[in-house]
C-alpha positions as CSV (number, residue, x, y, z in Angstrom):
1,X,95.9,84.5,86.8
2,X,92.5,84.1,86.2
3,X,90.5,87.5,86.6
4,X,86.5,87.2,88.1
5,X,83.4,88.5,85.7
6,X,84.3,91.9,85.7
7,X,80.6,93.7,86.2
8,X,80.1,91.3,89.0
9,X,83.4,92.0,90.6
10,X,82.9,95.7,90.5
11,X,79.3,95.2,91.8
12,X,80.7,93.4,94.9
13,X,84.1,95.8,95.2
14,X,81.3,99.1,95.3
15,X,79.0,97.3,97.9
16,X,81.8,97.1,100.3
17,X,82.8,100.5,99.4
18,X,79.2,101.6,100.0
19,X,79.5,99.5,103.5
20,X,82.5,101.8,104.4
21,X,81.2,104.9,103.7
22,X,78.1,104.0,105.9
23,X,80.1,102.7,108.7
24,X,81.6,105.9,110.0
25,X,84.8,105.2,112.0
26,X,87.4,107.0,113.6
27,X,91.1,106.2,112.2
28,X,93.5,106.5,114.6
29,X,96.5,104.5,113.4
30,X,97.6,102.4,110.4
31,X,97.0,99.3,111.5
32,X,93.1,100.0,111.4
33,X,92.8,100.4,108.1
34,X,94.0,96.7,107.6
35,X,97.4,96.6,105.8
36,X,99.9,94.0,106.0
37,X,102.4,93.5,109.0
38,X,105.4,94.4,106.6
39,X,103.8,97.5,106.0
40,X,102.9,98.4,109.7
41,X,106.7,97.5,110.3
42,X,108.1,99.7,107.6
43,X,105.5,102.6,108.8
44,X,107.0,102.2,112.7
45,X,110.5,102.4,111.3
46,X,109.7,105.5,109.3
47,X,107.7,106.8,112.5
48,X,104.6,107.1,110.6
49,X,102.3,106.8,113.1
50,X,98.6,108.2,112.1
51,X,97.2,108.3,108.6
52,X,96.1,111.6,106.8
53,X,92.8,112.1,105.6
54,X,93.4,110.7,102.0
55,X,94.9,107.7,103.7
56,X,91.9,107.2,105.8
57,X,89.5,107.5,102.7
58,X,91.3,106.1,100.1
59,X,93.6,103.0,101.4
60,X,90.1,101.1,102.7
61,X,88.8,101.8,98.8
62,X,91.7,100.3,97.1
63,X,92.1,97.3,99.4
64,X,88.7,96.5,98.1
65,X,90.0,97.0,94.6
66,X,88.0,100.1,93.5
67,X,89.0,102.3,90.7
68,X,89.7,105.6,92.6
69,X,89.5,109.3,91.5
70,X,91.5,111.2,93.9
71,X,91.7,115.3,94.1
72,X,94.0,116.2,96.4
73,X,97.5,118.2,96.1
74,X,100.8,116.9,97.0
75,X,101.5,117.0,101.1
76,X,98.5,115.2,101.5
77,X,100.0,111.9,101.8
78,X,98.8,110.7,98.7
79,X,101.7,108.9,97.6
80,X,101.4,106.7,100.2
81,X,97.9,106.5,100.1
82,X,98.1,104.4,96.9
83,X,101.6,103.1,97.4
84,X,100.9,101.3,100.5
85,X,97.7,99.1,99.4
86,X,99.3,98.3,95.6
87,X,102.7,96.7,98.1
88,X,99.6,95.1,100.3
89,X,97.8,93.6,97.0
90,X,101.2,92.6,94.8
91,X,102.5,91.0,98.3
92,X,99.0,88.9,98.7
93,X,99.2,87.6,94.9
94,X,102.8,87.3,94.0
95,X,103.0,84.3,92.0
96,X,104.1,86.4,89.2
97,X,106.6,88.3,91.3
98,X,109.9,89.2,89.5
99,X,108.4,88.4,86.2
100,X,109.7,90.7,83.1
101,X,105.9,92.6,82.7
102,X,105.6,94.9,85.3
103,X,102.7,93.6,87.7
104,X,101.7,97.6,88.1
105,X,102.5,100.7,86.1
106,X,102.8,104.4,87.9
107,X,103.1,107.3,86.0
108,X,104.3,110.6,86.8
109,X,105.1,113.8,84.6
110,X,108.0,115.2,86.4
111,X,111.8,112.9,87.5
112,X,111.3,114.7,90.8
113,X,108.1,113.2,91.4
114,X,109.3,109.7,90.0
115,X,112.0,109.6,92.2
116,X,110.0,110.3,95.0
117,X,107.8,107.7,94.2
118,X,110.6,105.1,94.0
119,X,112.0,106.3,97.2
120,X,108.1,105.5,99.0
121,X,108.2,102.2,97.3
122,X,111.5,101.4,98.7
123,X,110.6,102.9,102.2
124,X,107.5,101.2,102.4
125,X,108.3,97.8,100.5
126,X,111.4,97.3,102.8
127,X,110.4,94.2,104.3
128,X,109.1,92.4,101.3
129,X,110.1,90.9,98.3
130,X,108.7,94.0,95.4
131,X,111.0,94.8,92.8
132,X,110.5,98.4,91.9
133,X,112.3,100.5,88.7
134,X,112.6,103.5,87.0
135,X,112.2,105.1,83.8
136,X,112.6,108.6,83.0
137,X,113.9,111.2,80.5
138,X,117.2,113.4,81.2
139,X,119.6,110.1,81.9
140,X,121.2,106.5,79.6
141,X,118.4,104.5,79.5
142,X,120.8,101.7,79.5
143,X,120.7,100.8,82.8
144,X,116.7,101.4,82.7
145,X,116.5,98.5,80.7
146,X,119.0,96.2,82.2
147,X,116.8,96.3,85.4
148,X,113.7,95.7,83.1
149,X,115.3,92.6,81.8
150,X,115.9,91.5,85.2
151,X,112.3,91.1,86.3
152,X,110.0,94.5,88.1
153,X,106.8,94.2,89.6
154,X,106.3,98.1,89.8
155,X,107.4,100.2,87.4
156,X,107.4,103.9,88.2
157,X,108.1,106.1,85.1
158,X,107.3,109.4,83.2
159,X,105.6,109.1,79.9
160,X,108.1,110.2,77.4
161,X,110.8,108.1,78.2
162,X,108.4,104.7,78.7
163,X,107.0,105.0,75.3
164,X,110.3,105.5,73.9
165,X,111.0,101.9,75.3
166,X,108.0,100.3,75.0
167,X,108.6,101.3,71.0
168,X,111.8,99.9,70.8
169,X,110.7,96.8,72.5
170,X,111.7,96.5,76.1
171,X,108.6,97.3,78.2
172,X,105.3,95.0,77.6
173,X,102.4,96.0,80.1
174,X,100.4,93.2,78.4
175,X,99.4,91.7,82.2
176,X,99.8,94.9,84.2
177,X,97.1,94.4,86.7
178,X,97.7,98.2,88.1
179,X,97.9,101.7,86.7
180,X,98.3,104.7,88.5
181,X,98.8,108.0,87.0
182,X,99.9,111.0,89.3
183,X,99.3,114.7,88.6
184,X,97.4,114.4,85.8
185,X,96.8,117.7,85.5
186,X,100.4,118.6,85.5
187,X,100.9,116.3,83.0
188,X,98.0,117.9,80.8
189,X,100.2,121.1,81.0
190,X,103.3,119.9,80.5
191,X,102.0,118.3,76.7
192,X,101.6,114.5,78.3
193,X,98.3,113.0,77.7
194,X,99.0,111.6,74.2
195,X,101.5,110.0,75.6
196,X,99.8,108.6,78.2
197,X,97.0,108.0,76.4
198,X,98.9,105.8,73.5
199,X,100.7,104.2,76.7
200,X,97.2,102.7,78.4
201,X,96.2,101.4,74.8
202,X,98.8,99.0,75.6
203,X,97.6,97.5,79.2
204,X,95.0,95.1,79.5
205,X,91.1,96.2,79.9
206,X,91.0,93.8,83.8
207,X,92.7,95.8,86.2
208,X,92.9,98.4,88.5
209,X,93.3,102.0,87.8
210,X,93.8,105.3,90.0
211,X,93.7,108.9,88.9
212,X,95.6,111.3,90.9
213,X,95.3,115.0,90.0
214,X,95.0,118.3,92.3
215,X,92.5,120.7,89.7
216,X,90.4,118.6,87.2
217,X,90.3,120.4,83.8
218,X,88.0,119.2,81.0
219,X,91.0,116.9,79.0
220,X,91.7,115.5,82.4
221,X,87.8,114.8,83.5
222,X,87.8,113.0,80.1
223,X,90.2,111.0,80.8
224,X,88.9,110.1,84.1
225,X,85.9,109.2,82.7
226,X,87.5,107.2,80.0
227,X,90.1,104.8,81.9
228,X,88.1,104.2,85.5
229,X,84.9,102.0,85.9
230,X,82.8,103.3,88.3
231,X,85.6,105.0,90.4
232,X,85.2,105.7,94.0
233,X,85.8,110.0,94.4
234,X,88.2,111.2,97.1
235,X,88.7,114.9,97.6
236,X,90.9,116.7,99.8
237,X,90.4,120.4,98.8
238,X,93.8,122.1,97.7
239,X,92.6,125.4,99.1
240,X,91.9,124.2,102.8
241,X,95.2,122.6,103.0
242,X,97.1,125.7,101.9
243,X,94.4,127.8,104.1
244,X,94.9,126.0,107.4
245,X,98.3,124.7,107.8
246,X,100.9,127.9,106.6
247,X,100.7,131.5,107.3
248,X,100.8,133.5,104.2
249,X,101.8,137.0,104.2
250,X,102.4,139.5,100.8
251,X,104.7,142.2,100.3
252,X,103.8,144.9,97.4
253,X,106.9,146.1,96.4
254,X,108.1,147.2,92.9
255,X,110.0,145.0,90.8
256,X,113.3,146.6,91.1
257,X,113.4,146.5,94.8
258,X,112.6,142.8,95.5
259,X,116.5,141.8,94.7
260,X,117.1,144.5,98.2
261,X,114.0,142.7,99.1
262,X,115.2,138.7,99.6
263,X,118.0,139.3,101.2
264,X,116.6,141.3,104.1
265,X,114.8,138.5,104.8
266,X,117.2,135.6,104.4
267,X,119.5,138.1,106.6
268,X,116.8,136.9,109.3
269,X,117.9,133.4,111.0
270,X,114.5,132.0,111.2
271,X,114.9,131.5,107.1
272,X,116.8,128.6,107.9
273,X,115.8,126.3,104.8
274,X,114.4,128.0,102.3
275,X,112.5,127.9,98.7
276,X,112.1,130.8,96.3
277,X,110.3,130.6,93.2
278,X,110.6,132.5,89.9
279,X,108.2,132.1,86.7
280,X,111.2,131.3,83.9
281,X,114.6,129.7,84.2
282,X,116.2,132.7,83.4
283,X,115.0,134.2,86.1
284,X,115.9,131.4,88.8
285,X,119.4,131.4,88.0
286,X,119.7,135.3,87.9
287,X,118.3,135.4,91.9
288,X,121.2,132.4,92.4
289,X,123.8,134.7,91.0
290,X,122.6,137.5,93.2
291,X,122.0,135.3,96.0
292,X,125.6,134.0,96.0
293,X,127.2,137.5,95.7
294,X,125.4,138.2,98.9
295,X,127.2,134.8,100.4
296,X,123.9,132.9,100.9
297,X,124.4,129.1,99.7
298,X,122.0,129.3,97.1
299,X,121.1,126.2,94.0
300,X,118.7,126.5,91.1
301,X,116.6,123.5,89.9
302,X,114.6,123.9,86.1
303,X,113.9,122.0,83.3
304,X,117.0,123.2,81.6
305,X,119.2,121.8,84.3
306,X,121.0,118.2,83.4
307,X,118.6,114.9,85.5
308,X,122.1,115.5,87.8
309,X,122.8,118.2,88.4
310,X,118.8,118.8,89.5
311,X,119.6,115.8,91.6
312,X,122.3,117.0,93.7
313,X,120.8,120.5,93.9
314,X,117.5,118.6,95.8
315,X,120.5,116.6,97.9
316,X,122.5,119.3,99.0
317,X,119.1,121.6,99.9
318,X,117.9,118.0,102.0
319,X,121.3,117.7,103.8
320,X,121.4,121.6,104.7
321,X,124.6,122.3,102.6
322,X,122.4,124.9,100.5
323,X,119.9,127.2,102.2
324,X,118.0,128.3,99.2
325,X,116.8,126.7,96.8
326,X,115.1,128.8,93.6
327,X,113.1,127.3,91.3
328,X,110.6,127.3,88.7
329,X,106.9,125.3,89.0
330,X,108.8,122.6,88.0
331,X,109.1,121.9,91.7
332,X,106.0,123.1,92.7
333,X,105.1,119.4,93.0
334,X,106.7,116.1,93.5
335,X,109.2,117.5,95.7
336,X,109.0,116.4,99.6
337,X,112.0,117.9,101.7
338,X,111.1,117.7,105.4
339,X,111.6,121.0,107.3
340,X,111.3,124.0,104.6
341,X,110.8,126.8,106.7
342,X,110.0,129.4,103.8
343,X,108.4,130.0,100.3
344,X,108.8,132.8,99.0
345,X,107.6,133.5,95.7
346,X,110.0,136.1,93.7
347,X,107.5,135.8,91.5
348,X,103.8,135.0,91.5
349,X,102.2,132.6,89.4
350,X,99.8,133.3,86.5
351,X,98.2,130.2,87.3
352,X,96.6,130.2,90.9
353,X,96.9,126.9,91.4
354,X,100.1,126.7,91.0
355,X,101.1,128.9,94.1
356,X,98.9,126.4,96.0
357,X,101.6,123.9,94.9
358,X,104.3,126.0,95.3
359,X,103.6,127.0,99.2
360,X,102.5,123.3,99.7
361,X,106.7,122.6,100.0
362,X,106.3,124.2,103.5
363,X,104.2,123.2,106.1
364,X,104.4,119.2,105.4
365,X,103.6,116.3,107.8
366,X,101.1,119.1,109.8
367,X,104.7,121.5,110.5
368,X,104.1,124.8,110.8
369,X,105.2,126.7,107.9
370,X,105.3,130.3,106.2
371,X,105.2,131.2,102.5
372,X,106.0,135.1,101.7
373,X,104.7,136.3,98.5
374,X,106.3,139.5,96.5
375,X,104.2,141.3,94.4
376,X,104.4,144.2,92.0
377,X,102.0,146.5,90.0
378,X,102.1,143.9,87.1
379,X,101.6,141.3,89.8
380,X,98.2,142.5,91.0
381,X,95.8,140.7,89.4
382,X,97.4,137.1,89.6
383,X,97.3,138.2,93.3
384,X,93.6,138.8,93.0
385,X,93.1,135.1,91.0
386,X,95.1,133.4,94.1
387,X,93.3,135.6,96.9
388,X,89.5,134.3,95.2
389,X,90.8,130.5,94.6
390,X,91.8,130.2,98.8
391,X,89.0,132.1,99.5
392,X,90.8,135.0,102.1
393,X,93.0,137.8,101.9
394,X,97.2,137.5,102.1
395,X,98.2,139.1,105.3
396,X,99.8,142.8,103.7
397,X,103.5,143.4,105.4
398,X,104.4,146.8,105.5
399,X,102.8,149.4,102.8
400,X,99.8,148.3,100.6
401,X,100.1,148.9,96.7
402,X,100.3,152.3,95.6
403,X,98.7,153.6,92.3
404,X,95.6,153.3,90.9
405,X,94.9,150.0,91.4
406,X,95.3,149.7,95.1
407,X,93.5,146.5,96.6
408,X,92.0,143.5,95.8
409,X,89.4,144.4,98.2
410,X,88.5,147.9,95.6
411,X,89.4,145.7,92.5
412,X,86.5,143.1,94.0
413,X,84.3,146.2,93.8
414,X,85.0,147.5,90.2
415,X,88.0,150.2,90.8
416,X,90.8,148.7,88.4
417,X,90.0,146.8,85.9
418,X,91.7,146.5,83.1
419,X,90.4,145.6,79.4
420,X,89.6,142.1,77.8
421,X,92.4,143.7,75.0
422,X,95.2,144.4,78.1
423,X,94.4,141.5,79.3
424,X,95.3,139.2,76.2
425,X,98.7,141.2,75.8
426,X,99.4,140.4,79.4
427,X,98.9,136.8,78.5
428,X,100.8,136.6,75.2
429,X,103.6,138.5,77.0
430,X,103.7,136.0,79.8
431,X,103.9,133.4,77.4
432,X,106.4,134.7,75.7
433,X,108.6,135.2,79.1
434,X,108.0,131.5,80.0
């Protein structure tokens, strides 16, 4: 195809953005925002009736073919917030549908999260003619590449795995017109951005590019700034949404007891699908074992567990034959099970964000939703980091903390603190642990 000037396309694409920003209006259903009748039918068979904010912000944007930076955590409905106007755009120009180079390239860190992605295509795409595949680490890539060879127009992949076949010779994204990479951030942590940065080398300069990511540290800011011209920002604060939507409730407890702990409360039947997150692997499948000695149907799911067997443990927690499911941060994002009535975090994070992610798996589509939170001595100050990044208090159940460091509310006020020197051994011990 034959691409327009590109300053002089962008010019136009961020005058109509500009026009839609000034135009303030109301979105009450998907139809308004000016996707295609296949979509609107898909969207009524799913029973997806009104748009989320991101959708309302973001789907208008991309029609128009604007670079987007988005912040916003998953259960915002950003998947299909860039899903449904890339099926809307390959649909309008598909004279190069089914071709070997993949028309549009999504990246993801996590096979969770690419899965998920595939699913959305498939959901949404039902009524067209897209080709969709994936490519990820943890399975034979042989039948990965025998669906390349057959012809994709969206490509949905983690990076490891699609530089392995681009390098051997069976991916070219030499006329990929769309890149979308989601959860940047995560895939900063998890070692990615090399990857994906050696991966974009390879796409052509003309196209269209969105950055997902839910914080924005500096290697990811760069790389904003390096890969989108003149990108449209959409923010949907990960704090509001984890503030508003699910009650959130902390129990200090010591260590020992929080084993006695979880299954008082998933003796309760209200804990009728439930989540419990550790920090290490070793520790998810330890609260399995105990779990199952108490009777409760119980799966883990970690990076150590086979692309499989992670598989059915998401299937049988999404079809009710589990109750709990414990895992690390691995699925703290990119997974979307409807109806998760609980998180409860064994453990809290060391990184406050991440229980953001974590309690996000409840309290989904605007449900109602409660995430439980146990926390000993050693636990107190990555309570402190997650009370100052939502901006309010955890409601206390039962006793406060006992000792010397006794609230966050005294630790705000100097009682507490510990030294820059304890502080570095807590860190090298946590890394240790992880």
């Amino acid at each position: 195809m034959t691409w327009p000037e590109p300053v002089a396309c962008h010019t136009a694409c961020a005058r109509l953005g500009v026009l839609r920003k000034i135009i303030k209006v109301t979105i009450s259903s998907f139809a308004e925002l000016g996707i295609s009748e296949p979509l609107l039918r898909a969207l009524e068979d799913a029973d997806y009736k009104t748009p989320t904010p991101i959708q309302t912000r973001a789907i208008p944007l991309l029609l128009d073919g604007l670079d987007l930076l988005g912040i916003a955590q998953t259960g915002t409905g950003k998947t299909a917030a860039f899903t449904l106007p890339l099926l809307h755009n390959l649909e309008e120009d598909n004279e190069r549908a089914g071709q070997r180079c993949a028309r549009a390239l999504i990246l993801a860190p996590t096979r969770e999260l690419v899965i998920q992605i595939a699913d959305s295509i498939k959901t949404y795409g039902r009524h067209m003619r897209i080709r969709s595949a994936v490519v990820m680490g943890g399975v034979g890539q042989r039948p990965q590449v025998d669906a390349l060879r057959r012809g994709v127009d969206i490509l949905v992949a983690t990076p490891g795995r699609l530089l392995d076949l681009i390098q051997q010779g069976h991916v070219d994204l030499g006329q990929t017109e769309y890149l979308i990479l989601d959860e940047a951030d995560r895939m900063l942590d998890m070692g990615f951005i090399r990857d994906v940065r050696r991966i974009i080398e390879k796409l052509p300069d003309e196209r269209q590019t969105l950055l997902f990511s839910a914080t924005m540290p500096s290697e990811v800011a760069k790389l904003s700034r390096d890969i989108l011209y003149q990108p449209e920002r959409v923010e949907i604060a990960a704090k509001s949404v984890a503030v508003e939507s699910i009650d959130q409730r902390v129990h200090h407890l010591d260590a020992k007891a929080k084993r006695a702990a979880l299954a008082e409360l998933l003796a309760e039947p209200d804990f009728d699908r439930v989540m419990v997150f550790t920090r290490t692997k070793h520790g998810a499948n330890k609260v399995v074992k105990h779990l199952e000695r108490d009777g409760v149907s119980a799966e883990a799911i970690h990076s150590n567990k086979s692309q499989g067997a992670r598989q059915r443990a998401l299937d049988n927690f999404r079809e009710g034959r589990t109750r709990v499911l414990v895992a690390t941060d691995i699925a703290s994002r990119g997974i979307d099970i409807d109806d998760v009535t609980h998180v409860i975090n064994y453990e809290l994070p060391n990184v406050p964000e991440s229980y953001v992610h974590r309690i996000g798996r409840t309290a989904r589509a605007g449900a109602a939703g409660i995430a439980i939170s146990f926390c000993d001595a050693s636990e107190r100050s990555h309570l402190r980091s997650i009370e100052r990044l939502i901006k309010r208090s955890l409601i206390v159940i039962g006793e406060g903390p006992s000792g010397p460091d006794q609230s966050s509310a005294e630790t705000r006020n100097g009682a507490g603190r510990r030294s820059g020197a304890g502080r570095r051994r807590r860190r090298r011990s946590q890394r240790r642990a992880a």
